[in-house]
C-alpha positions, 0 to 999 in steps of 0.5 A: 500500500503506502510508505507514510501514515499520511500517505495510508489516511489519504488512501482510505480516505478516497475510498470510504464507503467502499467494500474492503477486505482484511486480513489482520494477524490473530496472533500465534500464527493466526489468521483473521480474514473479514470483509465489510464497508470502510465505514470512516477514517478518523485521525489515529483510525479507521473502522470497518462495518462488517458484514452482519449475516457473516459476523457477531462483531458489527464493526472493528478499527485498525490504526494506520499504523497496523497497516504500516506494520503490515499487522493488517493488510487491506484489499479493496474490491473493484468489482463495481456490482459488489460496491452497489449491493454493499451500499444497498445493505447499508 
């Protein structure tokens, strides 16, 4: 993704609203993989709404940081058919 903590805001910034999948460590070679909304960016985080038929927890944050870190790893989806039926659930 990106060098900068700036740099990863300013790309999650233009992508709020948009379908998201992450793969986060779990710990002890564990790991989690979710997919949601990008819900917002705020100045130390992000959240994501997750999807709620697939998940007990309705949304999680990550820091900018954990991207950097590659703690998280982020991948957007293109598909503009996923987009619309995301923002119809919404």
């Amino acid at each position: 993704m990106a060098k900068t903590l700036i740099e990863i805001k300013r790309s999650l910034d233009e992508n709020v609203g948009k379908r998201i999948t992450i793969q986060a460590n779990g710990g002890r070679r564990k790991t989690i993989e979710r997919s949601g909304l990008l819900e917002g960016t705020y100045p130390s985080v992000f959240t994501i709404k997750l999807d709620q038929d697939e998940y007990s927890v309705e949304r999680v944050s990550y820091s900018y940081t954990d991207v950097l870190t590659e703690t998280v790893k982020l991948t957007l989806s293109e598909d503009p058919e996923v987009q619309l039926e995301a923002a119809e659930n919404v």
